[in-house]
N, C-alpha and C positions, 0 to 999 in steps of 0.2 A: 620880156627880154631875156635874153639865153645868159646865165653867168657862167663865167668867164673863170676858170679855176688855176693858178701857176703852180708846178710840181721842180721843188727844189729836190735834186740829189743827188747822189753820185755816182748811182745804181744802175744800171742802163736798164735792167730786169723790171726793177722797180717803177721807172717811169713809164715802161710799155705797158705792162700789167694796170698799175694804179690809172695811166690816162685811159686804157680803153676803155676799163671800167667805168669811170664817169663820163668819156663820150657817149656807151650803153647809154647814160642816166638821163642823156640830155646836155651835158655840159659841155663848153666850149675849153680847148685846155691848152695851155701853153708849159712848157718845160725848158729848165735850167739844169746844169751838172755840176753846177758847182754854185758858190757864196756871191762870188764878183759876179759872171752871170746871171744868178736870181734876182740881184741887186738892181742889174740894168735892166732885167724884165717886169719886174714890180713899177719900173718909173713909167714903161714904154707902155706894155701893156696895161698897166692898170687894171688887177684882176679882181673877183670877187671873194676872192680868200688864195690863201697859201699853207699847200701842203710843205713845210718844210723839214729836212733831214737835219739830226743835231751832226753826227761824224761826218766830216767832208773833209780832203787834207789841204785847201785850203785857207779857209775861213771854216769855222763851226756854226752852228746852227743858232746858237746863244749869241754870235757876235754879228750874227746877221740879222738877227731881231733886234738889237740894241740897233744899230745902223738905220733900219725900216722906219722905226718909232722916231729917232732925230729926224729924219726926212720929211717935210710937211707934206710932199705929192704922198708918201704911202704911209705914214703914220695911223691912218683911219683902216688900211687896209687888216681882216684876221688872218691869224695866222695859227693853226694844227700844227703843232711840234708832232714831226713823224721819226719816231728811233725805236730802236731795239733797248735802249738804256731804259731799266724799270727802277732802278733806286729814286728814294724819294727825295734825298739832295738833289737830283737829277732835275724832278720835276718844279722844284723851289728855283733853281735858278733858271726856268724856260719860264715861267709865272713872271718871277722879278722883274725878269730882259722884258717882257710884256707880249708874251705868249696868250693867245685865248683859251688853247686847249691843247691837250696834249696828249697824244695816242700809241700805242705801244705796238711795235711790231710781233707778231705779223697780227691784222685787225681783221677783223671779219667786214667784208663788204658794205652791209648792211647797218653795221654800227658806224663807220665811216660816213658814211652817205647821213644816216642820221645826225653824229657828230658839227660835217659842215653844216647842214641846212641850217642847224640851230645858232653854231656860230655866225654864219652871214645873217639870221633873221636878227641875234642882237643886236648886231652896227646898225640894220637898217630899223631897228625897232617893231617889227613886226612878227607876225606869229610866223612859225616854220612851216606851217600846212595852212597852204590857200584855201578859204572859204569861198563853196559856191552855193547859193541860197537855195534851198529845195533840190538838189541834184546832188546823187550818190556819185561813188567812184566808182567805173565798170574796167575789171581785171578781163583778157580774154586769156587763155590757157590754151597753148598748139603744140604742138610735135610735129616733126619731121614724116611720122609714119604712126601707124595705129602698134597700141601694145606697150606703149612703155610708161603707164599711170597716171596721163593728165584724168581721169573721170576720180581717182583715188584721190589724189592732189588735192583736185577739187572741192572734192565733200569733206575731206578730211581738214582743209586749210578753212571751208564755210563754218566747221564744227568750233573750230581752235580760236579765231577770230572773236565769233559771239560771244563764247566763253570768258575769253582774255580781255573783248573789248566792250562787251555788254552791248554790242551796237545790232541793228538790225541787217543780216544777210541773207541773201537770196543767191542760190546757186543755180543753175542752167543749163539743161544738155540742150545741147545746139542740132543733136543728130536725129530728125524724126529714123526709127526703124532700129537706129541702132543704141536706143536706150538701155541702160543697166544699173540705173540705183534702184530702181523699183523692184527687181527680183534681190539682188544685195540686201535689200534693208524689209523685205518681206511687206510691201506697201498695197493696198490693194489698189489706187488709179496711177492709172501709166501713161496717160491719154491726154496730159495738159498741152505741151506742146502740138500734138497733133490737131486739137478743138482747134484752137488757135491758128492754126496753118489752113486750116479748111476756111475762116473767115475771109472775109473782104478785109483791105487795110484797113477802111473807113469805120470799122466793126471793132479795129486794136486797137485800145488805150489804156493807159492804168487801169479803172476798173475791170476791164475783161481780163485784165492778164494776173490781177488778182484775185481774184477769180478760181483759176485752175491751179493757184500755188497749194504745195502742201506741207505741212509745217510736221520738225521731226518734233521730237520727245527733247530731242536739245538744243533747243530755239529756232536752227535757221528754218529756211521757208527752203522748198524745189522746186523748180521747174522738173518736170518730170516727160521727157522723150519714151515710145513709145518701142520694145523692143521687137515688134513685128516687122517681119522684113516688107508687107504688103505698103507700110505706112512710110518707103524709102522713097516712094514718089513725090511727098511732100517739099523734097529738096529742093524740088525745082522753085517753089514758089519764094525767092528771093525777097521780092516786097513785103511778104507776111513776116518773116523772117524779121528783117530787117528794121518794122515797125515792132515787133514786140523786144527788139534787142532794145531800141529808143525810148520805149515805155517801165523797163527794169527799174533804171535807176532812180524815178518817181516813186519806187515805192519802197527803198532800202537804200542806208548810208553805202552800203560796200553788193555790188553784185558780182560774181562771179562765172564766167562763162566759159562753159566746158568747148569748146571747140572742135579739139584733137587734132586729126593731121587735117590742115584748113583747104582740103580741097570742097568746101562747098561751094553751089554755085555764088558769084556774087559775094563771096570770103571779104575783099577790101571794103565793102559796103560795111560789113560787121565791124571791119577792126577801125573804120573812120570812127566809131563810138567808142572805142574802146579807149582806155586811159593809160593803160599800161597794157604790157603783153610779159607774159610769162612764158618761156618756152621749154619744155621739157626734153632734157636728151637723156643719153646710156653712155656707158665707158667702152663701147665699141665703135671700130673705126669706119663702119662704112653709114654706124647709123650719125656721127660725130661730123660726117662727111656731108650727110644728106640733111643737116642742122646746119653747119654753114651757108649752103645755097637759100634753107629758111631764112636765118637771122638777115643774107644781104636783100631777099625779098621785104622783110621787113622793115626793115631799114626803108627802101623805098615808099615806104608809105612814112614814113615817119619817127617809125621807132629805134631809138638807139641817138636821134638826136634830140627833133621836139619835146617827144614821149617817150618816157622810161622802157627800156627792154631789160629782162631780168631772165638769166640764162640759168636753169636750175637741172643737174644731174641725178638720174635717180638709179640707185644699184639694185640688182635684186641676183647677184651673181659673185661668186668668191674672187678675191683681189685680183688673184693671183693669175685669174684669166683677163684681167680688163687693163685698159690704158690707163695711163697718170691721166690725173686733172692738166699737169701744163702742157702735158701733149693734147690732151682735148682744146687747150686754150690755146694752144700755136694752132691747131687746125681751124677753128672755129671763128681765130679771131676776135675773141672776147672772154673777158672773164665768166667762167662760173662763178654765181653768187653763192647758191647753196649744194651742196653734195647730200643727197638722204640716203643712208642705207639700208641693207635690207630687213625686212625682219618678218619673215615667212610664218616664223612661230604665231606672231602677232595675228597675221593678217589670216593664216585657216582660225584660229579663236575668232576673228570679228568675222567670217565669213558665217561660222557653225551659228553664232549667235546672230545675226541679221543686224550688226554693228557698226558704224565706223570702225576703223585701225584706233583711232587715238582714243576710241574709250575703253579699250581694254589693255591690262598690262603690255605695254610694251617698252624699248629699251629708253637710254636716256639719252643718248643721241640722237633717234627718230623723233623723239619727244624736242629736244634743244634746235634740230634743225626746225623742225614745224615751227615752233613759238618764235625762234630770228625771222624767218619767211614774214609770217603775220603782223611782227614789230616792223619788219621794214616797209610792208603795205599800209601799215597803220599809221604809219608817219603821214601818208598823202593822201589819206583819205578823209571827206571834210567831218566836221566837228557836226 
């Protein structure tokens, strides 16, 4: 069942930003502007938590928790104190009133999204990340257009993951012909997906696809696409495709699937498997333009309501020529979750050396975005 989230506040900014956000996630959301109407929307709608604001000129945010908790319809309901007040008397009296948690503006997406799950898992008594027995979590990774770092993302979010989460990953180019970690990382077989693609389906199952993985020096495992252009006819064959995308997550808690811009044949087939979608854009407005028309396609299948959509920005160009994040996010439609910046330094070092980006010096922002990314996948990915 889809939960159902109320956003108290007074913010008009705030409740557009924070709801689209968790519609992305999957959540159903209902909004109030003020105390008195939170009040009535807590009894009517009956949410699965409440984001609520302390300053409202109203009622405040402390006296609408006191109110919530005498009421026996929402007394059960949590509630996330959402303010910009960081004093710690602050947070003593949202605790007292009988607050669950309590978040500090402005919150990173990602710790948000974390925050609730855990809060609605207490009331209901259960863990935050649904277990599903023997079956990993399959990430699929797209862009609007070829060029803007989802094959980067990739390898570098599979490296970060295992490291952080000790768990077993497997990453995926999805492009026969247009393969690139195998020259990147100096590897001598290039040719796993392609074997593969040449089989009958009846031929694809776990063992065969474990089979052609190759495993780096820092734990994850690749799937490795084939960067000749002769082996771009393999495209066509959708079913082969298709059964080794179904066969991944048998063999690794977290798979990762490089994509790119998803014009392969038979694309919706791939992302039916898919658990999440990650979609990569830029701070430019025609590529900003052509990710919106993405994310409502996606949508269409699913994502952004059932299944989580996660809208991540990647820079590799000085400020001064690129859009704000809320202009991309009025374009778009949606929250960006992550912004990564550039770090060109980094990235000729891990070229010269046949590296990942994130195992050589690089900044602590590229470093801090990467490790949120992976905390926030690793929330839903099972045990």
């Amino acid at each position: 069942m889809t939960e159902k989230i109320l956003i108290v506040d007074d913010d008009a900014q705030t409740l557009r930003l924070v709801g689209l956000m968790l519609e992305r996630q999957g959540y159903k959301v209902a909004f109030a502007n003020n105390g008195f109407q939170g009040l009535r929307a807590a009894r009517v709608e009956q949410p699965d938590a409440i984001l609520l604001d302390v300053m409202m000129p109203d009622m405040d945010g402390y006296e609408v928790t006191r109110m919530l908790r005498k009421n026996p319809e929402t007394a059960h309901i949590p509630i996330l104190m959402f303010t910009a007040r960081t004093q710690a008397e602050d947070k003593i009296i949202g605790y007292e009133a009988g607050v669950d948690d309590y978040l500090t503006k402005p919150i990173h997406p990602a710790d948000l999204i974390a925050h609730l799950r855990a809060v609605i898992a207490r009331r209901a008594g259960l863990s935050p990340t649904p277990k599903r027995e023997n079956l990993g979590y399959t990430v699929g990774v797209v862009a609007a257009k070829g060029g803007l770092g989802v094959s980067t993302l990739v390898l570098n979010l599979a490296v970060t993951f295992h490291q952080r989460a000790s768990r077993e990953v497997i990453a995926a180019e999805l492009r026969p012909g247009q393969g690139g970690w195998n020259t990147e990382l100096s590897l001598d077989s290039s040719n796993g997906l392609s074997h593969l693609l040449s089989k009958s389906t009846a031929e694809i199952n776990a063992e065969a696809v474990e089979k052609e993985l190759v495993r780096l020096p820092y734990g994850v495992r690749l799937l490795l696409a084939s960067g000749r252009a002769k082996d771009a006819e393999l495209m066509t064959r959708t079913a082969q495709l298709e059964a080794v995308v179904e066969a991944l997550p048998h063999l690794a808690r977290l798979v990762l699937l490089d994509i790119g811009a998803p014009f392969l044949l038979g694309a919706d087939r791939i992302f039916s498997h898919c658990d999440e979608i990650l979609v990569v854009t830029e701070p430019f407005p025609s590529t900003v333009h052509r990710t919106r028309y993405l994310v409502e396609d996606l949508g269409a299948c699913g994502f952004g309501k059932g299944k989580p959509l996660t809208l991540i920005s990647i820079s590799r160009a000085r400020t001064e020529v690129q859009i704000s994040l809320l202009q991309m996010q009025e374009i778009i439609r949606a929250p960006v979750v992550q912004v990564i910046p550039p770090v060109p330094e980094a990235a000729y070092q891990a070229a010269t050396r046949s590296v990942p980006i994130c195992q050589v010096p690089v900044s602590s922002l590229f470093t801090q975005q990467l490790h949120n990314l992976t905390q926030m996948i690793a929330e839903r990915v099972p045990a």
